[in-house]
C-alpha positions in Angstrom: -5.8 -12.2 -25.7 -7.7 -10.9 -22.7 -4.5 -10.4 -20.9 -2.7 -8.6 -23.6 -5.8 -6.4 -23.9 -5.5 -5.3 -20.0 -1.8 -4.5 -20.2 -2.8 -2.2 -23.5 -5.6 -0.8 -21.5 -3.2 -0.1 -18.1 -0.8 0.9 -20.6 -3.3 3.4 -22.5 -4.7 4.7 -18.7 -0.8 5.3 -17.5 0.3 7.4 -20.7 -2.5 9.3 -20.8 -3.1 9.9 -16.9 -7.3 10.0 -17.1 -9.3 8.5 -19.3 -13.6 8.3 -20.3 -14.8 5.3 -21.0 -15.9 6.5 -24.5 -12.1 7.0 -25.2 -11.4 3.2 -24.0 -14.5 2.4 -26.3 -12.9 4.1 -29.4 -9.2 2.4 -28.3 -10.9 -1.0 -28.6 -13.8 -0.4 -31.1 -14.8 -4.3 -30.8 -14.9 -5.1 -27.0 -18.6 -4.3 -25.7 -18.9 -1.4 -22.7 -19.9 -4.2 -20.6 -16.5 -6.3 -20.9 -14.4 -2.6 -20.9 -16.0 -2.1 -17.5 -15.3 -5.9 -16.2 -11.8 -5.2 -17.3 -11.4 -1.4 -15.2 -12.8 -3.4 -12.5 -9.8 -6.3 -12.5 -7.3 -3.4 -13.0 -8.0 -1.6 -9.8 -8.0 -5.1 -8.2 -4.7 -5.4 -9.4 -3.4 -2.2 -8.0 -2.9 -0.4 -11.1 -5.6 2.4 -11.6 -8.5 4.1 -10.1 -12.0 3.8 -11.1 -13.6 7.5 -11.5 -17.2 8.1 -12.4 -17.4 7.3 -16.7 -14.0 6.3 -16.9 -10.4 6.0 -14.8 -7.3 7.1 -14.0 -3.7 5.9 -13.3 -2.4 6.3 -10.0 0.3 8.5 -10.7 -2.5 10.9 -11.8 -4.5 10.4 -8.3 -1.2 11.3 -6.5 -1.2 14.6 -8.1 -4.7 15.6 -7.9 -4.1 15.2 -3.5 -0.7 17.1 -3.8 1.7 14.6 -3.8 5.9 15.3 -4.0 7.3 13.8 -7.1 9.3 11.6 -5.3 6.2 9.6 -4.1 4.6 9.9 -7.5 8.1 8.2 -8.9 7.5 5.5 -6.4 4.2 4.5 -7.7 5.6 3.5 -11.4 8.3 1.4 -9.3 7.6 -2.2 -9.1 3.9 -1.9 -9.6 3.7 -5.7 -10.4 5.4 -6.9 -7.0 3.1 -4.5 -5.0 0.1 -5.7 -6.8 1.3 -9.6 -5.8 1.9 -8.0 -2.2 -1.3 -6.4 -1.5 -3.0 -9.7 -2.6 -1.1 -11.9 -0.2 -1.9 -9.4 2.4 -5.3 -8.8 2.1 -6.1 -12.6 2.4 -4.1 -12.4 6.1 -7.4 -10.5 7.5 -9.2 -12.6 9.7 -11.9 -11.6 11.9 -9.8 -8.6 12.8 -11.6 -5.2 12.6 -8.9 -2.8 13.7 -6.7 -1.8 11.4 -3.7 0.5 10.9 -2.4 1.1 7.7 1.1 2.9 7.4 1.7 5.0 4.6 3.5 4.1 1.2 3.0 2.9 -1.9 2.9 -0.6 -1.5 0.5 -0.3 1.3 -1.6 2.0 -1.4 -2.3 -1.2 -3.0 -3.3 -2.8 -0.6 -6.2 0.3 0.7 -7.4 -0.4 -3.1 -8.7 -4.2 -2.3 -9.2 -4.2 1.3 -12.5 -5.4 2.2 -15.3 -2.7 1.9 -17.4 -2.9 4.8 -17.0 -3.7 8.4 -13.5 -2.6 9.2 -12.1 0.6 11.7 -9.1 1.5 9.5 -7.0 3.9 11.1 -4.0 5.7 9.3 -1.3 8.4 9.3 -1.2 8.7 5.2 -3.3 10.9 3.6 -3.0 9.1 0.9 -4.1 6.2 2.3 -7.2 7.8 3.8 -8.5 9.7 0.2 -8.6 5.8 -1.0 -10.0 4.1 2.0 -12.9 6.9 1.4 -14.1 4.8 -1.1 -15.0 1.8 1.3 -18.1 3.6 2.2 -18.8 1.3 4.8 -15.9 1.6 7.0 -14.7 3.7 9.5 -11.5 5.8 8.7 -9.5 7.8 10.8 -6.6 10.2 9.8 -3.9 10.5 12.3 -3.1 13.8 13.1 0.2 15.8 13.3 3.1 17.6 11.1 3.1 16.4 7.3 5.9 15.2 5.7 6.5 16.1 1.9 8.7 13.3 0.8 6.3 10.7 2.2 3.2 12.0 2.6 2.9 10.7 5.8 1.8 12.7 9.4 3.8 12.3 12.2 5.8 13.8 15.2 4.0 14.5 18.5 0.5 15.3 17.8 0.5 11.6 15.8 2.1 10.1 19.1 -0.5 11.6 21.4 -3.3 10.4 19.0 -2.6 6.5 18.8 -3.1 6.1 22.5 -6.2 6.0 22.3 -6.5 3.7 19.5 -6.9 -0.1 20.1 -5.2 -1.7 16.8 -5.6 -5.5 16.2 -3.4 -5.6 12.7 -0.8 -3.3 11.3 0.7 -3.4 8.0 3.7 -1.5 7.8 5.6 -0.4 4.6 9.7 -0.5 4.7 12.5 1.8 2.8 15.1 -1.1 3.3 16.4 -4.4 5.3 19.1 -6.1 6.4 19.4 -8.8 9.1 21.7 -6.7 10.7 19.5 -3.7 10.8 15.9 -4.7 11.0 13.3 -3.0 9.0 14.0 0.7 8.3 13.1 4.1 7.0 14.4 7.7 6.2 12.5 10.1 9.0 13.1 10.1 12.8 9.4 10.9 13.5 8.0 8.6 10.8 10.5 5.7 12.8 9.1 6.8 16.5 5.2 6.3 15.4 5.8 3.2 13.7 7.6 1.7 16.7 5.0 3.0 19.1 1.9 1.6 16.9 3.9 -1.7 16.3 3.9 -1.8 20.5 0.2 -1.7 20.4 -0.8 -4.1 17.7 -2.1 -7.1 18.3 0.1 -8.4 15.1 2.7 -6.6 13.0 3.2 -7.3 9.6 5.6 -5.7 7.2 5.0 -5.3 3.3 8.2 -4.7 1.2 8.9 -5.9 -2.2 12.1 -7.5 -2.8 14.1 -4.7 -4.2 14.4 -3.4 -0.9 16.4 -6.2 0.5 20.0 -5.3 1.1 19.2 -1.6 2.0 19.7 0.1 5.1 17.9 3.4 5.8 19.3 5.8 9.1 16.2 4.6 11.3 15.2 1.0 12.5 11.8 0.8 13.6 11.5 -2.9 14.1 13.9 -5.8 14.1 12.8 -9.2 12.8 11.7 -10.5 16.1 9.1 -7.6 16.6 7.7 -8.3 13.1 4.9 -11.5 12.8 4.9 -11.8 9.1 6.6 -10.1 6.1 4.8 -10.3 3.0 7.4 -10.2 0.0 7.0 -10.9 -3.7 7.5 -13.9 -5.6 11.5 -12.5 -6.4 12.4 -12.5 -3.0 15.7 -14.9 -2.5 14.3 -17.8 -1.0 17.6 -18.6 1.2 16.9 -15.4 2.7 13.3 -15.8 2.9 14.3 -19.5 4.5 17.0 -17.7 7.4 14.1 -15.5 8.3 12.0 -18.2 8.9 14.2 -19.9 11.3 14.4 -17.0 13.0 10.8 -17.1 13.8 9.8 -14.5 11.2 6.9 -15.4 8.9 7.9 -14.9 5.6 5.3 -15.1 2.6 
């Protein structure tokens, strides 16, 4: 019952973009404010809305408040679930590691949502990224500079390249547009490729989130083959043969 009420309620918050609490109150006239906020509360730890002052809003609706291209809005609706079950596998791979980078994307959204909120150095090239790692008032965030990209709202080119120098990064998580064993891990933009490689150089471990729809495609720019990756964090759908090949390889594969 509980669980059929929070896919109404994520449901309700999707169609209509933002909603008050009094709205969910008159949605479910018989669940007290108390339990309505307890349930907002496991939604965004689930990666599927945003807690706002009285009330919430669906992701889709926080892209377009920052500006975000359609494309990237599109992306957020796209295999929500799998990204949810990502970000919580990676999240528990933090250690006592206090440096960390995340790249931009939508799975890697998810995971900015339930990151620890205190005590980190989180660095990033995804505005995105950064307008939800604002919320974790305790930790230090740092936007990378450089040339913005529309389709991916992600900063890159020289002026990014120049910055991460100077930046010491203990753990990167890494978003990917496709893979093949023949290809490595891969994305659409030249510029978006060269900073990923160059932070992945620095890091003191690389780890790649990708949900398992991405398997079996090959975008023009590899920035890191299998053997430059530590762990890959899939979904419970990833081919398990595959996820087995990897492994032999060396590749970590949860």
């Amino acid at each position: 019952m509980v669980n059929e009420r929070l896919k109404e309620m994520a449901e309700f918050i999707r169609l209509h973009q933002t909603v008050t609490l009094s709205a969910l109150q008159k949605k479910f006239p018989d669940v007290s404010s108390m339990t309505l906020r307890r349930d907002l509360i496991k939604l965004e730890d689930a990666g599927l809305i945003v807690r706002i002052k009285g009330g919430a809003r669906s992701l889709s609706a926080f892209a377009d408040i920052y500006n975000k291209e359609d494309s990237f809005s599109k992306r957020i609706h796209q295999n929500v679930e799998q990204k949810a079950e990502i970000a919580q596998k990676a999240k528990k791979l933090i250690g006592s590691e206090r440096s960390l980078y995340l790249d931009p994307g939508t799975t890697v959204l998810h995971l900015a949502n339930c990151l620890p909120k205190s005590g980190l150095f989180l660095c990033t090239n995804g505005p995105n990224i950064a307008l939800e790692l604002l919320k974790h008032t305790n930790c230090d965030v740092f936007l990378v500079g450089g040339q913005l990209g529309r389709e991916n709202v992600c900063v890159a080119g020289p002026t990014a390249m120049e910055y991460i120098k100077d930046v010491n990064i203990e753990l990167a998580f890494f978003a990917a547009s496709g893979f093949t064993p023949e290809a490595g891990f891969t994305c659409a933009n030249g510029n978006e490729c060269a900073l990923k490689r160059a932070i992945a150089e620095k890091a003191g471990r690389v780890i790649v989130l990708m949900d398992s729809s991405k398997l079996g495609r090959q975008m023009p720019y590899t920035f890191a083959t299998t053997e430059q990756v530590d762990i890959l964090v899939s979904d419970s759908a990833f081919p398990s043969d595959v996820a087995n090949k990897l492994r032999s390889s060396g590749l970590d594969v949860i």
